[in-house]
Each structure stands twice: as C-alpha cells, then as structure tokens.
N, C-alpha and C positions, 0 to 999 in steps of 0.2 A: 568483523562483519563484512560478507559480502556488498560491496556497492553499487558492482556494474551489472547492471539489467540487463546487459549481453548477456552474461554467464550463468544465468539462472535457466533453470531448467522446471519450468510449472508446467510443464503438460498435463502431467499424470498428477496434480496435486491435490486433486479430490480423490484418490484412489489409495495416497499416501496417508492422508488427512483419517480415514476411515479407522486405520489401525489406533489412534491415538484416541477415538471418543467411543461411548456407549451406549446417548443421549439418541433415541430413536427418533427424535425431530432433524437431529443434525443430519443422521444416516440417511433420510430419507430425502433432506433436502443437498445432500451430497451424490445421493442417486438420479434425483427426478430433477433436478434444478429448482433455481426459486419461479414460484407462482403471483407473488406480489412483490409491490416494494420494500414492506417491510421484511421478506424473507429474500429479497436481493441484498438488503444493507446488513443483514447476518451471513448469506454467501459472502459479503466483502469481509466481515468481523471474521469468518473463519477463514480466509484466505489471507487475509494479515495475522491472526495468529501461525498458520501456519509458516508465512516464511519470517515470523521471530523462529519458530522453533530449527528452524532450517539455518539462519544465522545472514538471511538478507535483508537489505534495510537500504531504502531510497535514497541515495545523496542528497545531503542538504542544498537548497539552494541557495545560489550567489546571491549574497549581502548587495542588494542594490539603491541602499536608501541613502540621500543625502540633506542637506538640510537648509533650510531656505536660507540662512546665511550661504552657502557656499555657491548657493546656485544664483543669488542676487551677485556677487563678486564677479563668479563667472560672466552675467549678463552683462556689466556697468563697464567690464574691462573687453568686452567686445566691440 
C-alpha cells in the first residue's frame, strides 16, 4: 500500500471512479457533485473506496499515549 500522500495522484478520481460503477445515483453525484450532507459523506465513502481500490491508505498515526503512572514518575522526578 501506498502511504505518502505526496504521491497520490486524485485529480481525475471521479473520472476514474465512473468506470468501475453503474448505480445512476453514484454517476450522477460523481458528475454534479454533492448537494447535501448526506451525499457529501457518500462523495467521501466513494472516494475512500476508490483509493482502496487504487492501493492508497493514510499512515497510521504515531502512538502517543502514555499512562499516568509514567507521567506521575516523570512529574515527582522533576
């Protein structure tokens, strides 16, 4: 899987998106854009399904949690 979000190329990914569906809801909101929120949050469902199909996927993010033991230590020993 692709990670770096530099390297992704989504210009044209409602253009690419078109060949792979049938569904004249999708087509049309692949053409016209969304009109509400609910047909922005299916623009986002179909623009994440398409970069799985593409093989891009967001980097996890850094593990930043710690735990009040370590961070009571940290304080007591300052």
């Amino acid at each position: 899987m692709n990670t770096d979000p530099s390297t992704w190329d989504d210009s044209n990914w409602r253009e690419e998106y078109k060949g792979y569906t049938s569904s004249r809801y999708e087509l049309d909101l692949l053409e016209n854009g969304p009109k509400s929120l609910a047909q922005s949050w299916m623009m986002g469902a179909l623009h994440n399904k398409w970069m799985k199909m593409k093989g891009y996927a967001y980097p996890e993010p850094p593990d930043c949690q710690s735990s009040f033991k370590e961070f009571n230590e940290k304080w007591q020993n300052s």
